[in-house]
C-alpha positions, 0 to 999 in steps of 0.5 A, a space after each residue: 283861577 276859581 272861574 271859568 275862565 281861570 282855570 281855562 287859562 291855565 289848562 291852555 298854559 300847561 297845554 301850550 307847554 306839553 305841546 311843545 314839549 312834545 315836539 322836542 321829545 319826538 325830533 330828539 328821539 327820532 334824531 337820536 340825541 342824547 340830551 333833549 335840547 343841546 346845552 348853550 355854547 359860551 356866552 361870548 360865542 352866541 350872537 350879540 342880538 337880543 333875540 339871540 340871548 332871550 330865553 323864550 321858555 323862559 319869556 312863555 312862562 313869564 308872560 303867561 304867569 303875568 297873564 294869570 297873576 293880574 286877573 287874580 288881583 284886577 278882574 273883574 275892572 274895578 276890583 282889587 284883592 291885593 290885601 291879605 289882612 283885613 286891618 279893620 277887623 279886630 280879629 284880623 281875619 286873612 282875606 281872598 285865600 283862594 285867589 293868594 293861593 292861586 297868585 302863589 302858584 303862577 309866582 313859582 312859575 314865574 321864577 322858574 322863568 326868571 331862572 331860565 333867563 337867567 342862566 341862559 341870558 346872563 350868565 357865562 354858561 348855561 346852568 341847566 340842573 339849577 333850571 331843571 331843579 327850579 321848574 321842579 321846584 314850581 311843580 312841587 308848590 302846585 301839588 302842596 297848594 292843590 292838597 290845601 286846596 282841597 280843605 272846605 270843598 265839596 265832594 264833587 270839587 275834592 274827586 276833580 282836584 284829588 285826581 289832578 293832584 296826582 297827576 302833579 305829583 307824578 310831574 314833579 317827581 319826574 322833574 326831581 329826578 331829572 335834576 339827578 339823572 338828566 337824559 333818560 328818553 323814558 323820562 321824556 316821554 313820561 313827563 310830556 305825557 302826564 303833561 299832555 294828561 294834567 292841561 286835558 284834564 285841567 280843561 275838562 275840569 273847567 268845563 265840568 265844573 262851570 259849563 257842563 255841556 249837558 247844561 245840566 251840573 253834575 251832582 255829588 250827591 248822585 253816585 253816578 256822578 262821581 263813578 264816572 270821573 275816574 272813568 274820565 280821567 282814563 279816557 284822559 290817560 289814553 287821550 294824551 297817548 293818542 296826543 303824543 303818537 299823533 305829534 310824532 308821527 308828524 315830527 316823524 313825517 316832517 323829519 324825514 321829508 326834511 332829511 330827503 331834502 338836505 340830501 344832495 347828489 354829490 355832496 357826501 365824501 366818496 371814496 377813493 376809485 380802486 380801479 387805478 393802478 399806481 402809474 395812474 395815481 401818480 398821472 393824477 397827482 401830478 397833474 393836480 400839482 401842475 393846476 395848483 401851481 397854474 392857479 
C-alpha cells in the first residue's frame, strides 16, 4: 500500500463499500425497515443454487483483500517480500514492516469476509452479531496499525494519517456498538457517512502524496501546507454529506417510481359496498353458492 497505486486501491475498496452501504441505508429508511437488511430464513428454506447461498459481501471483501494482499508480497513481477527474518543477518533483523502491516491489515478483513460466508452460507441460521462483531473487529486492527504506522514519518505523512486514523476510529466505534444496540437509523447513517469521508480522504491521500496535481509536492516544512489539510479534511466532512443526500434522493426517486409501478387498479381488498340491504346480501350469497356448485 505504500504507492500510489496501493493506496488507491484501497480508497476505491472502502469506496465501493460506502456506497453500497448507502444505498441500503436509504431504501431502509425510505421503506421504513427495522433492521438494515432482513436476517436469512433457515438454511434448508433458501434455495439449493449456489448463487442463492454465496454471501456476496462476503465474496467482495475476500476478492478485494486478495487483490490488495497479493501486490504486497508479488509486485513489482520478479519481487518477493514473504520473509519476515532476514536469517542471514546475525542480528536477525525483521524485514518489509511496511508491507506485513499493510497484508495484516487486508487479512482481518479477509476474515470478516470469511465470517460472513460462513454464517450465511454454512451455518443453519444467520449469526448476524458474530458478523457485525468480526467486521469490527477489522476496523479496530486498521486504526492500531494506522497509529504504529505513524512512528519514523515525516511531519507531513503523520497529519494525512492522524487525520485518517480518527476517521477509523470513530468506524470502529460505531461498529462496536452496533453489535450491542443493533438497528439504530442514526447509527446507519453515521457509519455510512464516515465511511463515505475515510475512502475520499483515502483517495485524496494518495494523490497528495504521490501525484500532487499541482505537480508540485507539498512541504512540511512550509506552514501553509499543513494549515490547509484539516481545511480538506472539512471539505471532505461535507463531500460525504453531499455524497449521501445525492444517494438518497436518487433511492428516493427510484423508490417511488418503483411503488407507483407495482400499484395496480384493482389489486388491493375493497371493502364491503354498504348500500345493499339484507334481502340483497342473501340475493348475493345465494347466487355465489349456485356458481360454486356449477363449477
Amino acid at each position: 500500500m505504500g504507492t500510489f497505486q496501493g493506496h488507491l486501491l484501497a480508497g476505491i475498496f472502502f469506496l465501493i463499500f460506502s456506497l453500497y452501504y448507502s444505498v441500503m441505508v436509504s431504501l431502509a429508511l425510505l421503506r421504513g425497515q427495522r433492521s438494515l437488511s432482513s436476517p436469512l430464513p433457515p438454511r434448508e428454506k433458501r434455495g439449493h443454487r449456489w448463487w442463492q447461498l454465496i454471501s456476496v459481501q462476503g465474496m467482495m471483501k475476500l476478492v478485494v483483500s486478495l487483490g490488495g494482499i497479493i501486490p504486497e508480497f508479488f509486485y513489482p513481477p520478479g519481487v518477493n517480500r514473504m520473509r519476515i527474518i532476514d536469517w542471514e543477518d546475525p542480528r536477525r533483523p525483521f524485514l518489509f514492516c511496511d508491507n506485513w502491516d499493510h497484508v495484516t491489515m487486508y487479512g482481518f478483513f479477509m476474515l470478516s469476509g470469511v465470517v460472513d460466508i460462513v454464517s450465511q452460507s454454512c451455518q443453519a441460521r444467520q449469526n448476524v452479531k458474530l458478523e457485525r462483531a468480526a467486521e469490527a473487529l477489522a476496523f479496530w486492527v486498521l486504526t492500531l496499525l494506522m497509529v504504529a504506522h505513524l512512528e519514523n514519518k515525516g511531519t507531513l505523512e503523520i497529519r494525512v494519517h492522524g487525520l485518517f486514523v480518527a476517521l477509523t476510529f470513530l468506524v470502529s466505534l460505531v461498529l462496536t456498538i452496533e453489535v450491542w444496540v443493533p438497528d439504530q437509523p442514526t447509527l446507519w447513517v453515521l457509519k455510512t457517512w464516515m465511511g463515505l469521508v475515510l475512502s475520499s480522504w483515502m483517495l485524496q491521500l494518495s494523490v497528495l502524496m504521490y501525484v500532487p496535481p499541482l505537480g508540485q509536492p507539498w512541504r512540511a516544512e512550509n506552514p501553509g501546507d499543513l494549515a490547509f489539510l484539516p481545511i480538506f479534511f472539512c471539505w471532505h466532512l461535507g463531500l460525504g454529506v453531499a455524497i449521501l443526500a445525492t444517494v438518497y434522493g436518487l433511492c428516493s426517486l427510484w423508490h417511488h417510481r418503483f411503488s407507483s409501478w407495482r400499484e395496480v387498479p384493482g389489486a388491493k381488498y375493497q371493502l364491503c359496498p354498504r348500500g345493499y340491504g339484507n334481502e340483497e346480501l342473501e340475493k348475493l350469497g345465494t347466487e355465489a353458492m349456485l356458481q360454486d356448485g356449477g363449477i
